[in-house]
Residue, then its C-alpha position, 0 to 999 in steps of 0.5 A: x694082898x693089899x691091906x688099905x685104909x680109906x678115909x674121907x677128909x676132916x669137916x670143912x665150912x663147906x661140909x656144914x652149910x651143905x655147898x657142893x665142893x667138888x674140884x674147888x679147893x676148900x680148907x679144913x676148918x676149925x672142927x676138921x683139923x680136930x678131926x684130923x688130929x684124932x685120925x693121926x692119933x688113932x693110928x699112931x701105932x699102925x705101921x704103913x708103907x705109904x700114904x696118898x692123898x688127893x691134891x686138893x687142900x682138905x684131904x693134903x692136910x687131913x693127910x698130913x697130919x697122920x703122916x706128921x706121926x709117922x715121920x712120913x711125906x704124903x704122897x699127892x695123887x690128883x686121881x683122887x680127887x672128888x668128882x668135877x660137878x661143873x656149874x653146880x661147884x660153889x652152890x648150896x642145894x636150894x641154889x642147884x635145885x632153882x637154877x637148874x631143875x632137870x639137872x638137880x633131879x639127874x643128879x638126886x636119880x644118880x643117873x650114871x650118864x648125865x653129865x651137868x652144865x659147865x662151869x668153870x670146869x666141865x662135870x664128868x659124869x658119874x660113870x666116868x667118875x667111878x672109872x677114875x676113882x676105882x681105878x686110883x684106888x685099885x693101882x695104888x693097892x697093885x703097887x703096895x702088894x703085900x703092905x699097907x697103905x693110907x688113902x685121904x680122899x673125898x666121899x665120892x671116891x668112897x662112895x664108888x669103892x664101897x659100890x665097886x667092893x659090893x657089886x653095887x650098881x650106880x642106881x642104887x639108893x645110898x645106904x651107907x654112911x661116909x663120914x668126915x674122918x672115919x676109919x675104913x678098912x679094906x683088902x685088895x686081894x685077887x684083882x678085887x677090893x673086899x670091906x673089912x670096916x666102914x665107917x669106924x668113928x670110934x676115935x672120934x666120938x671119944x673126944x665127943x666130936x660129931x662127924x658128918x655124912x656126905x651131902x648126898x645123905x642130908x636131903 
């Protein structure tokens, strides 16, 4: 068994103003080094083998700053990165609904196989997304057997863990949270992930410190 801390990325300016991020490669902002001190904190006294992070800024540095207390490097895995959306990377909802309409309404459908307009990348599909991240997960779990890991990643990573560990299809309806900096705990044990904890902001609401949820949930 795999013990695995998955934790989404503190706020970015990005986060608040509800801007598609995906592959672009978006800072922390004032509130989310915050948040990233609370998380460092929070788990100042958890012993962990290791801890990865995607490549992109937002998750290195939340990462960073839990890895800081522990005296330990993070370990950079680009297969954690949050899903590519193409042209809509950079554009607020209203800008993604106008400019393209039978795309935005795919994308509000979650329909698994649609892929969106090219931008300066081309969007991967939900369904190749999913394949990507629960396999990211699932190999870092396989190589820490029987120890502990940390993962900073990005919603849409813990939006397909959570489904791949509830046998939830793509389709269904969100109805759960993924906030910045929440703590969410989980096992690998017997080649599949088991929820133990989601979404645990205790360390934050603390400090009085609000958390948001992914765009996705804010329509």
């Amino acid at each position: 068994m795999t013990d695995i801390i998955l934790i989404r990325h503190g706020e970015t300016d990005w986060n608040r103003v509800r801007r598609m991020q995906g592959h672009l490669d978006i800072s922390l902002n004032a509130h989310g080094r915050l948040q990233a001190r609370a998380l460092a904190a929070a788990l100042a006294d958890e012993p962990f083998d290791a801890i990865y992070a995607s490549d992109l800024q937002r998750a290195r540095d939340t990462a960073h700053a839990i890895a800081t207390a522990h005296h330990k490097q993070v370990k950079i895995d680009a297969a954690l990165r949050e899903r590519c959306y193409g042209a809509f990377e950079g554009l607020m909802y209203d800008e993604i609904s106008a400019h393209y309409p039978e795309a935005f309404a795919q994308w509000r459908a979650r329909d698994p196989h649609a892929r969106f307009p090219e931008g300066e990348r081309s969007a991967e599909t939900l369904h190749e997304f999913s394949l990507r991240a629960v396999a990211a997960v699932t190999h870092l779990a396989h190589q820490h057997q029987g120890g502990k890991i940390i993962i900073v990643t990005h919603g849409g990573v813990l939006d397909c863990i959570y489904r791949a560990a509830h046998g939830m299809d793509l389709l269904e309806p969100r109805e759960f949270d993924m906030k910045n900096a929440a703590i969410n705990r989980l096992h690998w044990r017997d080649s599949a992930l088991h929820v133990t904890q989601w979404s645990q902001v205790t360390h934050l609401t603390h400090f009085d410190m609000a958390t948001l949820d992914e765009i996705d949930r804010q329509a």
